[in-house]
N, C-alpha and C positions, 0 to 999 in steps of 0.2 A: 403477870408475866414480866412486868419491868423486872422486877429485883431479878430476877436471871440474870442481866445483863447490868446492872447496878456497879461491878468492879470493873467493867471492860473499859479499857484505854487503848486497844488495839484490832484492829482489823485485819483480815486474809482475803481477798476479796477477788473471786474466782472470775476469771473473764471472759471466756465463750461460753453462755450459759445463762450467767450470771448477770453481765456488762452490754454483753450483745450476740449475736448469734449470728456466723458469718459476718456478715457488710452489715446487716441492724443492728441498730444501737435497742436494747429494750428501755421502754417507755419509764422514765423517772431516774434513771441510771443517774444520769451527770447531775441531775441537782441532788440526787441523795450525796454523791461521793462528794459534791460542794461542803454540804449540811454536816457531813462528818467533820471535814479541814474545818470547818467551821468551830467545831466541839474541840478540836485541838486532840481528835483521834487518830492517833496514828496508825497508817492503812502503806499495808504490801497488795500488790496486784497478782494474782499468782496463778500460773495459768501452767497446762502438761504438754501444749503446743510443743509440737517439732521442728513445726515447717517456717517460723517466724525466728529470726535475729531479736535479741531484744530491743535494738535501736528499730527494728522493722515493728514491734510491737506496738512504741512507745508514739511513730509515726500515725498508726490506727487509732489510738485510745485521742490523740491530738486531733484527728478528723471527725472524732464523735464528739470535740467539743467537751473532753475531759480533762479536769486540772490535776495532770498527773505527771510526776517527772521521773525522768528514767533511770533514777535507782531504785526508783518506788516498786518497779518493773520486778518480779519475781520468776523468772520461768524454769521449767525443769531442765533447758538449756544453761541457764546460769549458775543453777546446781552443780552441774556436771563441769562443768567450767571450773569451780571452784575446787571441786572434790578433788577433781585431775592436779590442779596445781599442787593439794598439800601432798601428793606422789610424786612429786619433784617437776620432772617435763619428760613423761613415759610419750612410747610413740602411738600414735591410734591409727585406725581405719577408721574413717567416718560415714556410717551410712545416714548419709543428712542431705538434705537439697544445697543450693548454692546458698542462701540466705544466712542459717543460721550457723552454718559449715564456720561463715567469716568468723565468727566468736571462738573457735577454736583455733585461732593462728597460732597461738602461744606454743604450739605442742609438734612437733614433727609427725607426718606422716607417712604411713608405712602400705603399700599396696599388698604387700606380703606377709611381714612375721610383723605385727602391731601386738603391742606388752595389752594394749586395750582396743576394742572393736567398740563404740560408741554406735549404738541401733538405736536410732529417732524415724519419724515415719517417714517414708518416699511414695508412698501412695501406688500408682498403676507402675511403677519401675522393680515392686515385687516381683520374682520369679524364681524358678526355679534354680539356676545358674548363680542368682547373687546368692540365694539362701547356702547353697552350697558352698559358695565362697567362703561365707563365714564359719561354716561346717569346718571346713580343714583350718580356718587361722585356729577358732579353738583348739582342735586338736592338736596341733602346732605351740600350743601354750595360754595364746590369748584370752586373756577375761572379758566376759561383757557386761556391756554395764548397759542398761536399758532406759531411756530418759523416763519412760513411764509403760506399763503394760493394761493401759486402757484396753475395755472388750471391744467398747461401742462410742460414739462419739455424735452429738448434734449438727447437721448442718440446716441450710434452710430445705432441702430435698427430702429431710426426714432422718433416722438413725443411721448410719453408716459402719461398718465393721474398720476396728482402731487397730493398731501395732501391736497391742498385746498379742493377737494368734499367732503371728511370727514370731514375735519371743518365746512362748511358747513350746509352738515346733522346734525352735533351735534348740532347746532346755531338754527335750525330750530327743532329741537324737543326739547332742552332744555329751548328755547326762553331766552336763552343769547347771546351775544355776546361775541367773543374771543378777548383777547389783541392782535393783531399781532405784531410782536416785530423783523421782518426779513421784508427784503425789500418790497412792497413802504410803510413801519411806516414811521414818523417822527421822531421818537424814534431811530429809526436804523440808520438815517441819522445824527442827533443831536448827538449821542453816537460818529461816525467816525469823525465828527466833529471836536468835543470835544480832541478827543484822535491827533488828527492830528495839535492841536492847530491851525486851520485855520480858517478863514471864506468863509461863504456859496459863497460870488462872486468869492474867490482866486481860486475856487475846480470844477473840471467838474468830471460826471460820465460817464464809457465807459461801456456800455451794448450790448445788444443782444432780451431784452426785452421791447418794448415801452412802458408799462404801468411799469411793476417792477423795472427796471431800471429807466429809462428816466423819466417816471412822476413822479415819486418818488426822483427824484434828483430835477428838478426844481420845485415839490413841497415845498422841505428844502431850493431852493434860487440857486441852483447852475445851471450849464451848463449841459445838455444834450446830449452823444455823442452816437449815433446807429452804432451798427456796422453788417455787412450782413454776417455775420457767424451764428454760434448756434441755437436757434429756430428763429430768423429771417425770417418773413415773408412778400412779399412787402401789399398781402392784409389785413396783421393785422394793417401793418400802413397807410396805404388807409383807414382803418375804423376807427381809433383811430383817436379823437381829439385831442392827444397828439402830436407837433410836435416839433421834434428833432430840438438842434440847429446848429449838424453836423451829417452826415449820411455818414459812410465811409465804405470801404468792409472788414476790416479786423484792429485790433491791428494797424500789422504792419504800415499800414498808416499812423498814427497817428505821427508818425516822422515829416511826412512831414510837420506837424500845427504847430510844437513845436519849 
């Protein structure tokens, strides 16, 4: 199983799931990512979090006692961030909490006719009133861009339904489609890319999700790595066509291939 990973000079390295679950840190996390820097591996943290600022991310990964700095920080907020800028400075609606909302200051915002409606998750602040809000800026012109359309999501309480079924329903009543711009894009992958100066054979992905993770890494060219933490389920990857090209129980593991 070594030679799988024999060209890898790069890591993706997924963080609720993956790194920790909610407020725990999982068991071997920070001395594997130590053991990496160590190897002179270069590692993105890359996460479809909505509800975190990246500087609010990089404050967490720092309390679980991780040597991680904050461009290392990958998230589907920074994507979208980025994406926005190379359309010059369009105005958006932001359905975002107060946190990661701050990383959009660059952009005017518009309560009304927004060029972009930017949907990240707001959790119980769903309803029927905002969905429709968004209903008429589409109609009105607005594109959306979706930071990610996750089904389901880990917490420590157990699986929780994600922001994907609101994109969704918008998709289906506005009869648009949304840019997804957070993991599995190819956009989100090309961006880490990009940013890590690597190429797609050097880079393998270490997830928790087979389709978000994993098919969305060897969709951009790279390596596949599942890991049996976080929403991890053996029947989702019994049903998935997507298959891993390492399957291991934990982060920590991952020593051992390196």
């Amino acid at each position: 199983m070594k030679t799988i990973l024999s060209d890898i000079s790069g890591l993706l390295l997924d963080l609720d799931g993956v790194v920790y679950i909610g407020e725990r840190v999982i068991e071997g996390a920070p001395e594997a990512v130590r053991y990496f820097k160590q190897k002179n591996i270069t590692c993105r943290f890359t996460t479809n979090t909505t509800v975190r600022s990246v500087a609010s991310l990089h404050r967490k990964l720092k309390n679980f006692n991780l040597p991680v700095e904050n461009e290392e920080i990958f998230s589907a907020v920074k994507a979208a961030v980025r994406f926005l800028h190379q359309m010059g400075r369009p105005s958006c609606y932001l359905l975002l909490t107060k946190d990661p909302a701050g990383d959009f200051a660059a952009f005017p915002v518009s309560e009304t006719e927004p060029e972009y409606v930017i949907i990240g998750d707001v959790g119980k602040y769903w309803n029927y009133e905002l969905v429709n809000k968004v209903f008429h800026m589409v109609l009105n012109g607005a594109k959306m861009i979706a930071l990610h359309k996750g089904r389901f999501w880990q917490t420590e309480q157990g699986l929780q339904v994600d922001m994907g079924a609101f994109v969704t329903a918008l998709e289906y009543a506005t009869g648009q489609k949304a840019l997804v711009i957070g993991k599995p894009s190819p956009v989100f992958f090309q961006q880490v890319l990009e940013d890590m100066g690597l190429k797609p054979a050097q880079t393998a992905m270490v997830g928790d999700d087979i389709e978000s993770d994993i098919g969305g890494a060897q969709g951009a060219g790279m390596k596949g790595i599942l890991v049996k933490t976080g929403k991890y389920r053996p029947e989702l990857v019994k049903n998935s066509k997507i298959k891993p090209d390492l399957v291991i129980d934990s982060l920590a593991d991952l020593v051992d291939y390196l």
